[in-house]
N, C-alpha and C positions, 0 to 999 in steps of 0.2 A: 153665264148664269148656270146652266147645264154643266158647267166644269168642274165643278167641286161636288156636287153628288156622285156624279161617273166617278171621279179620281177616288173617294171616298169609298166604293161600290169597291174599284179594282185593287185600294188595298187591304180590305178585308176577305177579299176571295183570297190573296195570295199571303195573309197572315197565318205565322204558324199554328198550330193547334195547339192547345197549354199541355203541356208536360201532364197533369191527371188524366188526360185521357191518351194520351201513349202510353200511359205507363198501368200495368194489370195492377190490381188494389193488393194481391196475395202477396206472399212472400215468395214466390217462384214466378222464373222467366216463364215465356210464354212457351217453352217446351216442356217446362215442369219441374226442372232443377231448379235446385236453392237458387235466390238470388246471393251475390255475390256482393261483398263488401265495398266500397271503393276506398281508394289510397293503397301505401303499400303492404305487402305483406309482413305477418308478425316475425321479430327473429326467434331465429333458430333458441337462444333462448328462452325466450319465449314458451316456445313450443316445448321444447325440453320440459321447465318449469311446470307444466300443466300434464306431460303425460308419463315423465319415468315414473311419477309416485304410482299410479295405476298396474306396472306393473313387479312390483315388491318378487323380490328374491331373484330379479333378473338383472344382470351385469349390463349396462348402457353400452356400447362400444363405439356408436358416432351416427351421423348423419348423413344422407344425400339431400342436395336440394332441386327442381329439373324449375327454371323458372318458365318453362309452355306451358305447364298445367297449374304452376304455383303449387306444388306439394313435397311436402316434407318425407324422406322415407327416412324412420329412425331403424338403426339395427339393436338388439339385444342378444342375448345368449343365456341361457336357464337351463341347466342339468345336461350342457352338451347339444342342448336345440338349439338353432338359429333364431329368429322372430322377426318379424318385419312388419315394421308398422305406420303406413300411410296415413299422414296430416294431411288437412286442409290450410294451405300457409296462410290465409283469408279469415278463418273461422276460429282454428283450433280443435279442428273438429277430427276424430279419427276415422278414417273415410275406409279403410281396410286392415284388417291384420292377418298375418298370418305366421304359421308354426305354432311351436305349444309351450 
């Protein structure tokens, strides 16, 4: 009689917790960056498609891809400068640029 309350008892103690409360309500992990998409990341296309317009009168010259961090580096070149400009392959988001 006593066996099915106890068994009842021991498997709600060892039930997992629901996914709303592991999971923070924001839009950032619990160290504070973006949360991140899931599935794979966009292609290179993709990315291309959203960011050469942005930068008008600069010559595209190609891409690296590093899949550790999932991020896209495009190169350009505009009036003899270099330009480098770091995608989020997740997002589409431009995470750094540099040059001029």
């Amino acid at each position: 009689m006593l066996v099915t309350p106890i068994l009842c008892a021991c498997l709600a103690a060892f039930a997992p917790a629901g996914t709303a409360a592991a999971q923070p309500d924001g839009h950032q992990d619990s160290d504070g960056r973006p949360r991140r998409q899931a599935g794979p990341p966009l292609s290179v296309r993709e990315i291309e498609r959203r960011v050469v317009p942005r930068l008008p009168g600069a010559q595209y010259l190609g891409f690296d891809y590093d899949p550790a961090t999932e991020v896209y580096t495009l190169k350009f070149l505009r009036n003899g400068s270099v330009i480098w400009v770091d995608v989020d392959g997740r997002t589409g988001a431009i995470v750094r640029k540099t040059g001029d």
